[in-house]
C-alpha atoms as a printed R data frame, in Angstrom:
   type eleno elety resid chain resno       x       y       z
1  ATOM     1    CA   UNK     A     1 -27.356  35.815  10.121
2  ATOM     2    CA   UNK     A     2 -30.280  35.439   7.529
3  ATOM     3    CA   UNK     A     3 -28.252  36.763   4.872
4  ATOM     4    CA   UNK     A     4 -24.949  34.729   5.794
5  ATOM     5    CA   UNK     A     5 -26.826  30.946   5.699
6  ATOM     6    CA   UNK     A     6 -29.021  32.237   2.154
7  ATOM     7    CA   UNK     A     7 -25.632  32.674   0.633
8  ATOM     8    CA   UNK     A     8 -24.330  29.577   1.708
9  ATOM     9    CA   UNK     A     9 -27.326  27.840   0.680
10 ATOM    10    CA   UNK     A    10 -26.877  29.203  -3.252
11 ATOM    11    CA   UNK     A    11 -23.388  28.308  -2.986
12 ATOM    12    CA   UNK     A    12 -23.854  25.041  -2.041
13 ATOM    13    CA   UNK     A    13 -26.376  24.886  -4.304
14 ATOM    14    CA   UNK     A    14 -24.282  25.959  -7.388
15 ATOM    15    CA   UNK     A    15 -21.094  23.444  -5.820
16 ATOM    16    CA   UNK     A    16 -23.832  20.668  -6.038
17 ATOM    17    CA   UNK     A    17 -25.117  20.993  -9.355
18 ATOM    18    CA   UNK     A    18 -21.407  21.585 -11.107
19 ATOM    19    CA   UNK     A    19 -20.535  18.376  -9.189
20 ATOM    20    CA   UNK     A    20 -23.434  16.305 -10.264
21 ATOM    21    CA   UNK     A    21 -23.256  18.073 -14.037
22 ATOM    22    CA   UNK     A    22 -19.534  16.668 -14.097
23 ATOM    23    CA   UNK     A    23 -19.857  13.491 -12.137
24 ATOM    24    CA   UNK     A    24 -20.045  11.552 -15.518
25 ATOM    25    CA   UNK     A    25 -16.793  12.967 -16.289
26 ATOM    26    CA   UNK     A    26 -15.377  11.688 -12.995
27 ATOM    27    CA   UNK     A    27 -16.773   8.836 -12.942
28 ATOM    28    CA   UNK     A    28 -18.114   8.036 -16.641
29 ATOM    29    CA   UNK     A    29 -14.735   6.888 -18.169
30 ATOM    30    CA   UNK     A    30 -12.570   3.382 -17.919
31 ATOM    31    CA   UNK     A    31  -9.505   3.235 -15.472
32 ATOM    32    CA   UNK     A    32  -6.394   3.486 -17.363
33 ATOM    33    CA   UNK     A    33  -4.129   0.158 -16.890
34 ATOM    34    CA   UNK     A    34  -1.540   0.319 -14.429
35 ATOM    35    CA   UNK     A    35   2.403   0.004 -16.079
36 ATOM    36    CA   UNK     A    36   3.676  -3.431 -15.880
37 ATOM    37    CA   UNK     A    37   6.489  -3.983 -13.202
38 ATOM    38    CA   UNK     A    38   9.979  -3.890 -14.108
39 ATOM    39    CA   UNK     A    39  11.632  -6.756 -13.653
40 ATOM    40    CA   UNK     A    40  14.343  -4.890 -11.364
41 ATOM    41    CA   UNK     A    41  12.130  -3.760  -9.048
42 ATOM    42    CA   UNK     A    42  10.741  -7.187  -8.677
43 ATOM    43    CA   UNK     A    43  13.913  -8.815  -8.071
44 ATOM    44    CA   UNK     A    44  14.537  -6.079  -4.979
45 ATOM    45    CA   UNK     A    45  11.248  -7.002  -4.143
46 ATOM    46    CA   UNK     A    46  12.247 -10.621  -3.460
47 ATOM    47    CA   UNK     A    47  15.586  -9.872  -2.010
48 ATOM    48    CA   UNK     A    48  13.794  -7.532   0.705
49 ATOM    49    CA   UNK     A    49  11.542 -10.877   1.082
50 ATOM    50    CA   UNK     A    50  14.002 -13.571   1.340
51 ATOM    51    CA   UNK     A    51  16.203 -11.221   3.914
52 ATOM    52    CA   UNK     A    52  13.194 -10.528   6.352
53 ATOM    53    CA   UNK     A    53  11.947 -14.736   6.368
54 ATOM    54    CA   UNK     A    54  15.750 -14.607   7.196
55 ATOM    55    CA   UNK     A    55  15.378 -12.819  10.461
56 ATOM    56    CA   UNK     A    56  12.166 -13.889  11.401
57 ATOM    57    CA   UNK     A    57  13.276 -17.528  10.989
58 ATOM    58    CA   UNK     A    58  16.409 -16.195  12.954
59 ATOM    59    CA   UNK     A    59  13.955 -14.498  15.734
60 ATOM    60    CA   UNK     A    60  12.127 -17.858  16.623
């Protein structure tokens, strides 16, 4: 049982230092921009919204 937890300890150990050794690179560089919406899937999006007020103004 000795043995098992030791060799879990230097593997966490070795997990731990490659994470903080490469946490700059996950963390260290600028988010990419997002894609700018097309202009058909914003219409769609305002159909779908114009159709549901339709049935909730329906519902009350």
């Amino acid at each position: 049982m000795g043995r098992l937890t030791e060799c879990i300890r230097r593997r966490y150990g070795r997990r731990k230092q490659e994470i903080v050794g490469g946490a700059e690179s996950l963390f260290g560089r600028a988010r990419e921009p997002k894609p700018a919406a097309t202009g058909a899937s914003d219409e769609r999006l305002y159909v779908e919204f114009g159709r549901l007020k339709v049935e909730l103004d329906w519902l009350k």
